[in-house]
C-alpha positions as CSV (number, residue, x, y, z in Angstrom):
1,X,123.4,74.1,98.2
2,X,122.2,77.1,95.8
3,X,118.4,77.4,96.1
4,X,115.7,80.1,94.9
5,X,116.1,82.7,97.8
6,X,112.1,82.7,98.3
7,X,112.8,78.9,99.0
8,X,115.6,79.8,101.2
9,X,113.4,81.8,103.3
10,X,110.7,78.9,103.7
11,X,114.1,76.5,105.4
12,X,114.6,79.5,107.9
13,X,113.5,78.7,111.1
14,X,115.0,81.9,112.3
15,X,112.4,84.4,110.6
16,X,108.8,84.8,111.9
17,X,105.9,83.2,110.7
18,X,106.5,79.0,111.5
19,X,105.8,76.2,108.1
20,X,106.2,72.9,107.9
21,X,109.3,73.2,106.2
22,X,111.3,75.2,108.7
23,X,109.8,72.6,111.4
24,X,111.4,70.0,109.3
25,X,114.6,71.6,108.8
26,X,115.0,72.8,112.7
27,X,114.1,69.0,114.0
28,X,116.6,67.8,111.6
29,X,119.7,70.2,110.9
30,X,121.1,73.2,112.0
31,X,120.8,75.7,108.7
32,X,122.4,78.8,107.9
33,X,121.8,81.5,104.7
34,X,125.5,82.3,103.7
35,X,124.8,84.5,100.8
36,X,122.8,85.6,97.9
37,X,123.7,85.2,94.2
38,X,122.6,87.9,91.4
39,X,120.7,86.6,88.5
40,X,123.6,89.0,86.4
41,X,126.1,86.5,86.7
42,X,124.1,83.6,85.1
43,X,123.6,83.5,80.8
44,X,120.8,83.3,80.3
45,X,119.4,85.8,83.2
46,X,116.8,83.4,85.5
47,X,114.0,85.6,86.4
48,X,114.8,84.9,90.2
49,X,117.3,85.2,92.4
50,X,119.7,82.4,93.8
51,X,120.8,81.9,97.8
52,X,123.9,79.6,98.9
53,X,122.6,77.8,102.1
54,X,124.3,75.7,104.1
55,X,122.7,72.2,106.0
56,X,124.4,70.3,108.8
57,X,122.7,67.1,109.5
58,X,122.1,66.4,113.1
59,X,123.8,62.9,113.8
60,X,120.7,61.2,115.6
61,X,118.5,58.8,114.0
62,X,114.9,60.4,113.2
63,X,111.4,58.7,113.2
64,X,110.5,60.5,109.9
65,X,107.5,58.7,109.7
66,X,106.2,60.2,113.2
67,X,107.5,63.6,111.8
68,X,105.4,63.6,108.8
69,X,102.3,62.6,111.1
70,X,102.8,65.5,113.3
71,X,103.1,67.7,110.8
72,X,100.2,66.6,108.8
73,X,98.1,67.1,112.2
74,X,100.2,70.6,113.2
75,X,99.8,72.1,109.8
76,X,96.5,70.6,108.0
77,X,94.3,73.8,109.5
78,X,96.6,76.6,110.3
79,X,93.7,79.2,111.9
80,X,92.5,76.2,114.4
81,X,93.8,76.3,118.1
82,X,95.9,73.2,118.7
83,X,93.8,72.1,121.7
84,X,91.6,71.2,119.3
85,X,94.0,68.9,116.7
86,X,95.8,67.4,119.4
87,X,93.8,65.6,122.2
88,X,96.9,65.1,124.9
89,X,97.3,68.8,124.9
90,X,95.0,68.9,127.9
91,X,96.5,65.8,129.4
92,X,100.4,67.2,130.0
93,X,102.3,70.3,130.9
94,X,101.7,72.0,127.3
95,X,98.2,73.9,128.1
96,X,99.6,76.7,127.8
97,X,100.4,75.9,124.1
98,X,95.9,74.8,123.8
99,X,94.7,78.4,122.9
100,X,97.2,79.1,120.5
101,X,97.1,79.0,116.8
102,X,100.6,77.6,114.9
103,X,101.5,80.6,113.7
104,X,101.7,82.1,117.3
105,X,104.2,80.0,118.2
106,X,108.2,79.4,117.8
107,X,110.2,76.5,116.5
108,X,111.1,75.8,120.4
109,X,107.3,75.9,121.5
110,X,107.1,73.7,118.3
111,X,109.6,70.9,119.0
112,X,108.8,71.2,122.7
113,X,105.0,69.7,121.4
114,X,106.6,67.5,119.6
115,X,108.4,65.4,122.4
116,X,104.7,64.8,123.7
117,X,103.6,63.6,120.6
């Protein structure tokens, strides 16, 4: 696909800071930036610049519904703790996970909380 490279950025579950949208594309595919695009070789010249990405689907069957749910919860209040979202935090092995905020963690501490959903 050729996408806006500020959107390509937002898909990359590779880079830093966690979003819902690079949860959502690390549960479901396995995504790759291949390269960017100059706005010079477009008439008329967009005022951004363009990214080729690349999506392979994951061949299981997803619950999108419980993925939007948990998503909804993860992400509503970003600076909150997730003890405090999700109740069963306390209740299972992911305590360690309790005191931290979701932009402190990666897209493996993410999907890991996710299975306990």
């Amino acid at each position: 696909f050729m996408i806006q490279k500020e959107v390509a950025e937002k898909f990359d579950y590779n880079s830093k800071k966690l979003n819902k949208y690079k949860f959502m594309t690390a549960i479901s595919s396995k995504y790759d930036r291949v390269f960017l695009i100059s706005r010079n070789v477009f008439y008329p010249k967009p005022k951004v610049t363009s990214e080729i990405v690349k999506f392979t689907f994951n061949n299981h069957i997803l619950d999108w519904k419980k993925i939007n749910n948990f998503v909804k919860t993860v992400f509503l209040n970003k600076r909150k703790k997730l003890a405090s979202k999700l109740d069963f935090l306390n209740k299972n092995k992911l305590v360690l996970f309790g005191n931290k905020r979701i932009e402190e963690l990666n897209s493996k501490e993410l999907l890991e909380i996710y299975n306990f959903f």
